[in-house]
C-alpha positions as CSV (number, residue, x, y, z in Angstrom):
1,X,3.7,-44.0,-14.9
2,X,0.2,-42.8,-14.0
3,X,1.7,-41.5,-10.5
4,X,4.6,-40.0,-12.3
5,X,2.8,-38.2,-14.7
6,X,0.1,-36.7,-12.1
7,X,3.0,-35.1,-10.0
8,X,4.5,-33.5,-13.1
9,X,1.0,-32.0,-13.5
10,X,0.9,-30.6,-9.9
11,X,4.1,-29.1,-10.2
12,X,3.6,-27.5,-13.6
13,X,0.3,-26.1,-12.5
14,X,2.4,-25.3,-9.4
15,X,4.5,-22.9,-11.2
16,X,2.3,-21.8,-13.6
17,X,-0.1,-20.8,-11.4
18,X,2.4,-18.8,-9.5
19,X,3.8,-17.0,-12.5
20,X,0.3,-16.0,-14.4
21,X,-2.2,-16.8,-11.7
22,X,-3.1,-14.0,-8.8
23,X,0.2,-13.6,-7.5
24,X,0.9,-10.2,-7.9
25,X,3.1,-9.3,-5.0
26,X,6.9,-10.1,-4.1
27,X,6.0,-12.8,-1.3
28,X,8.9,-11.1,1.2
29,X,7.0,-7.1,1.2
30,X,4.0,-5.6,0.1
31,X,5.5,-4.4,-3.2
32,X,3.4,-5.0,-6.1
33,X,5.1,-6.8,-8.6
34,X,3.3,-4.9,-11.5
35,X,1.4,-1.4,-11.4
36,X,0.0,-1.7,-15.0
37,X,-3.6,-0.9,-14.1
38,X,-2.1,2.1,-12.3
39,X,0.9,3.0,-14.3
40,X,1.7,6.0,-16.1
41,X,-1.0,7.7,-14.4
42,X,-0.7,11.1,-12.3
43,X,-0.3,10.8,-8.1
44,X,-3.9,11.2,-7.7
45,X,-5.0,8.7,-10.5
46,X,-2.2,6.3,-9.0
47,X,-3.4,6.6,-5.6
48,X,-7.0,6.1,-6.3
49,X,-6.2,3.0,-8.9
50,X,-3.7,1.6,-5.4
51,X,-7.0,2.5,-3.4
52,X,-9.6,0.3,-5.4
53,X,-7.5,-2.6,-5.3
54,X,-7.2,-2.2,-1.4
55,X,-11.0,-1.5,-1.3
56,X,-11.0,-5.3,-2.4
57,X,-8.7,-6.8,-0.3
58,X,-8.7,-4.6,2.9
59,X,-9.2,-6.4,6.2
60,X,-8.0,-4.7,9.7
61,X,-6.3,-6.7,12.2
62,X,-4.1,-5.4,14.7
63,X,-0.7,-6.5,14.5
64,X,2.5,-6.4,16.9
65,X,5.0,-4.3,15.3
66,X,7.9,-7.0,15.4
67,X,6.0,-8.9,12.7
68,X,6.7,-8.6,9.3
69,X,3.6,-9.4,7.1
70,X,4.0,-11.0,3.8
71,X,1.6,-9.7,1.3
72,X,0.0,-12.5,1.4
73,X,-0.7,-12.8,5.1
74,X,-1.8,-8.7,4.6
75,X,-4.2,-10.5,2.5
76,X,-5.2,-13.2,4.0
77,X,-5.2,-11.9,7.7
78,X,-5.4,-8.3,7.1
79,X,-3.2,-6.0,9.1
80,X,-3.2,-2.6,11.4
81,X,-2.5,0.8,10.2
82,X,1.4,0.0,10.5
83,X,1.1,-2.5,7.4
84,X,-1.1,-0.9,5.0
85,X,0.6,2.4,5.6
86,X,3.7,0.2,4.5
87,X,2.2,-1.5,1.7
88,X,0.6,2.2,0.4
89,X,4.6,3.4,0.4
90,X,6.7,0.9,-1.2
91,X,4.2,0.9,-4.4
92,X,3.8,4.5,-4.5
93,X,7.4,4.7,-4.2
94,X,7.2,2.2,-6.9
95,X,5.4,4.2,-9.1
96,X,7.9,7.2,-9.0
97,X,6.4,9.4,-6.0
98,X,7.8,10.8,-3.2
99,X,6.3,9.6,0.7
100,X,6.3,10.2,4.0
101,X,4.7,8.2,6.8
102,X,3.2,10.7,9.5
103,X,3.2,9.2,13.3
104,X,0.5,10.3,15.5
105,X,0.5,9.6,19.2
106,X,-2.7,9.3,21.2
107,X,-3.2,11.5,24.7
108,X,-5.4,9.9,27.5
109,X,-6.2,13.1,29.0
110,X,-2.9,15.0,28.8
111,X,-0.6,12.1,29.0
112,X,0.8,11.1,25.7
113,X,0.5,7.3,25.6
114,X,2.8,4.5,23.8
115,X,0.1,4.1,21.5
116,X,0.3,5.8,18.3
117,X,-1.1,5.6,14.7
118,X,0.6,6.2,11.3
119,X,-0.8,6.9,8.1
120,X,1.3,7.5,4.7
121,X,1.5,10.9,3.1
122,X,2.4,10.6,-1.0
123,X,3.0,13.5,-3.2
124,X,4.8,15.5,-6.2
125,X,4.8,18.9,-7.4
126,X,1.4,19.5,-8.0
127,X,-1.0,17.3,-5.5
128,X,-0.8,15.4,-2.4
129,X,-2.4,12.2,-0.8
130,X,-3.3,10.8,2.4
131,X,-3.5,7.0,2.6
132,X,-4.6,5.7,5.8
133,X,-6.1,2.3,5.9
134,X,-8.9,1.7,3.5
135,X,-9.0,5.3,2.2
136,X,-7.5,7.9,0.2
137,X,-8.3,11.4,0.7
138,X,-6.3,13.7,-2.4
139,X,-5.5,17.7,-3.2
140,X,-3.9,19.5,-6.0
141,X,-1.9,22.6,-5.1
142,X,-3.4,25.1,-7.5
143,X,-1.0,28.4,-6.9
144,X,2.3,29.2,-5.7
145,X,2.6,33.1,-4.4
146,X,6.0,34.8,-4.7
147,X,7.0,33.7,-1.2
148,X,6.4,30.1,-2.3
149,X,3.6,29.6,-0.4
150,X,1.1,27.1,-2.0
151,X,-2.6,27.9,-1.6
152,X,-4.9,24.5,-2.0
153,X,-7.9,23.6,-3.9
C-alpha cells in the first residue's frame, strides 16, 4: 500500500512539476510556451525582455546543422549561432513581429568558405533588432523622407 501510494506521489509530482514547474518551452522547438514577462511590450522592449532571459541561460556549443535541439538540450548543452538565432525567431514571431535570419559566409583570403554564420534580424514599423547569440543590439527609425527613405537614430 505504502509502495502504491509512493509511485502515485512521483507521478503526481511528475506532472505537476511539468505543468507549473520551469518548464516553459514546447519540448519539440524553442518556442516559448508563454511570453507574459515580455508581452504586450514594443519590438525593442520584447527583444531586450527575450535577451535577459538568454543572458541567463546562454551557453555556446557548436552544433552540426542536421540536429535539431530541443529547448531543453539548447539549455542544457547550449548551442551555435544556428540555434539561438532559431530560438530568437520563433518567439519573436510569437510575439507578433516580423524576422529575417541574415546568412554570412566567411572568406579565407578571397575564397568564400562553407562556413558561414547567421544571426536573426526582428522588426516592425518603427525599430529594428539584431539578435545574434547572447546579445541584442536595437534602433528606432525616427523619419521617413518623401522618397521613403528612413533615416536612423
Amino acid at each position: 500500500m505504502v509502495f502504491v501510494l509512493t509511485i502515485l506521489l512521483i507521478i503526481l509530482s511528475f506532472i505537476l512539476g511539468y505543468q507549473y514547474g520551469e518548464e516553459l518551452f514546447n519540448e519539440n522547438s524553442y518556442e516559448i510556451n508563454t511570453l507574459e514577462d515580455c508581452a504586450n511590450l514594443t519590438l525593442i522592449n520584447t527583444a531586450q525582455c527575450l535577451n535577459d532571459y538568454v543572458q541567463e541561460i546562454y551557453k555556446y556549443n557548436l552544433t552540426d546543422d542536421e540536429w535539431e535541439l530541443s529547448f531543453n538540450e539548447l539549455k542544457t548543452r547550449g548551442g551555435d549561432c544556428r540555434d539561438w538565432t532559431n530560438f530568437y525567431k520563433q518567439n519573436m514571431e510569437k510575439a507578433g513581429y516580423s524576422t529575417r535570419i541574415n546568412r554570412i559566409f566567411v572568406k579565407d583570403g578571397e575564397e568564400d568558405t562553407k562556413i558561414y554564420h547567421v544571426f536573426l534580424t526582428a522588426y516592425d514599423s518603427l525599430s529594428y533588432c539584431n539578435f545574434d547569440l547572447e546579445s541584442v543590439e536595437c534602433h528606432k527609425y525616427y523619419e521617413v523622407n518623401l522618397k521613403n527613405r528612413f533615416r536612423f537614430k
